[in-house]
C-alpha positions in Angstrom: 0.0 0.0 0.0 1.0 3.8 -0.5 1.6 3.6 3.0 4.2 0.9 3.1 2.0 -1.7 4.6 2.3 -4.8 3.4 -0.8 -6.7 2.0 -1.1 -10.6 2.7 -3.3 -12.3 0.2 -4.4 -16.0 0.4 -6.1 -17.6 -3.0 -8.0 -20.5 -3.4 -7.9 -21.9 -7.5 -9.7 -25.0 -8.7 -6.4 -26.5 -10.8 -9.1 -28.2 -13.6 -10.9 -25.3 -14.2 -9.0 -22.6 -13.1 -11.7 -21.2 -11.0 -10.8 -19.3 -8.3 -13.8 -19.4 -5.6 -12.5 -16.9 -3.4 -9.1 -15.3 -1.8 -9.1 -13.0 1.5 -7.0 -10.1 1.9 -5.7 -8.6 5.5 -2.5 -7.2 7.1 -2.5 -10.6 8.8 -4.4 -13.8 8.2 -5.0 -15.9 10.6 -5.2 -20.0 11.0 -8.7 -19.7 12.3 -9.5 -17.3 8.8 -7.9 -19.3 6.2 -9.9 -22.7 8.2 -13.2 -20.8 7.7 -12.4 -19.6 4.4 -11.6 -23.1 3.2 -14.8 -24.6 4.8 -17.1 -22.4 2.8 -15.5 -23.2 0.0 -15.4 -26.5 0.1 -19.2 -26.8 1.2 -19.8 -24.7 -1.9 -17.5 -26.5 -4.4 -16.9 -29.6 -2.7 -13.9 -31.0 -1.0 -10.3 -31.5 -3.1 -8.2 -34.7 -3.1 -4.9 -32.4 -2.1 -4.2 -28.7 -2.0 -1.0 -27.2 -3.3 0.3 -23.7 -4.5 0.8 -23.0 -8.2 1.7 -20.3 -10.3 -1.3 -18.5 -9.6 -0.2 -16.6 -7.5 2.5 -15.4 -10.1 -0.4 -14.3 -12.0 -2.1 -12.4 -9.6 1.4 -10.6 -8.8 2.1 -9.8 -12.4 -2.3 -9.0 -13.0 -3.0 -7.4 -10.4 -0.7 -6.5 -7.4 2.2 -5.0 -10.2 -0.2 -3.3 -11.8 -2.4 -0.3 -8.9 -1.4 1.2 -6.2 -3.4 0.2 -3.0 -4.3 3.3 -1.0 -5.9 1.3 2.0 -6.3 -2.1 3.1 -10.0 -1.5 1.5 -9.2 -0.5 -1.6 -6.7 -3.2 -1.8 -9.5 -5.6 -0.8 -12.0 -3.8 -3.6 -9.3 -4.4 -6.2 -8.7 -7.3 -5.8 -12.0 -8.9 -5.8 -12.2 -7.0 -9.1 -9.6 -8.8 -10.4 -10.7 -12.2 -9.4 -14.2 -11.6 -10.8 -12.1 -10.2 -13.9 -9.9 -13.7 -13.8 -13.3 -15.7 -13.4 -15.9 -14.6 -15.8 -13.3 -12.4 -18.4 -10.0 -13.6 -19.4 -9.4 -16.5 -20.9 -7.2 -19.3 -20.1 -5.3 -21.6 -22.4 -4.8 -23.8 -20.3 -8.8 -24.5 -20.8 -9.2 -24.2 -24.8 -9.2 -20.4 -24.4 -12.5 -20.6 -22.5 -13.4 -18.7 -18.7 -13.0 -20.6 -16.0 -16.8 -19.5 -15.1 -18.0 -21.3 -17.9 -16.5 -25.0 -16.2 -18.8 -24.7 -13.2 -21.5 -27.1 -12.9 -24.9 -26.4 -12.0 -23.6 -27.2 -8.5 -21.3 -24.8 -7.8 -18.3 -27.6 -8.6 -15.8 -27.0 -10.8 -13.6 -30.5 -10.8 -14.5 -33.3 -12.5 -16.4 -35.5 -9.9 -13.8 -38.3 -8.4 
């Protein structure tokens, strides 16, 4: 931020269909955050076989954080949900046949494959 606070940011990205269900944004976040914040999603998208990081985060640096100037923690916040709505329902992926990741959800809310 313009004020020389730093801005932790913690992403959650469906790997098949490059959906990315929700991140959270804070000065700090916390165990008991990222549990509940993983919980929702799940219940909403269903629950993975593993978790790992991946370039996405890249992406987000290089999209997004690179690219404004965060004048508070709220703005930060504002843009950033921008971006992931922007990432979701906009830009397409390659990786996918050029397609949105929005348009591999299933009427469920799921984006994987079922197991």
């Amino acid at each position: 931020m313009t004020t020389g606070q730093k801005i932790r940011v913690l992403t959650v990205v469906d790997t098949f269909s490059r959906f990315s269900p929700s991140s959270i944004q804070g000065s700090a976040i916390w165990p008991k955050t990222v549990i509940a914040t993983l919980e929702r999603v799940c219940v909403a998208t269903g629950f993975p076989k593993t978790i790992r990081v991946e370039a996405f985060n890249g992406r987000l640096r290089a999209e997004c954080l690179n690219a404004h100037w965060f004048l508070t923690l709220a703005d930060a916040r504002e843009k950033l949900e921008d971006w992931r709505k922007y990432y979701n329902e906009a830009r397409p992926h390659g990786a996918i046949g050029n397609k949105r990741p929005v348009s591999l959800m299933t009427p469920f809310g799921a984006a994987s494959p079922p197991a």
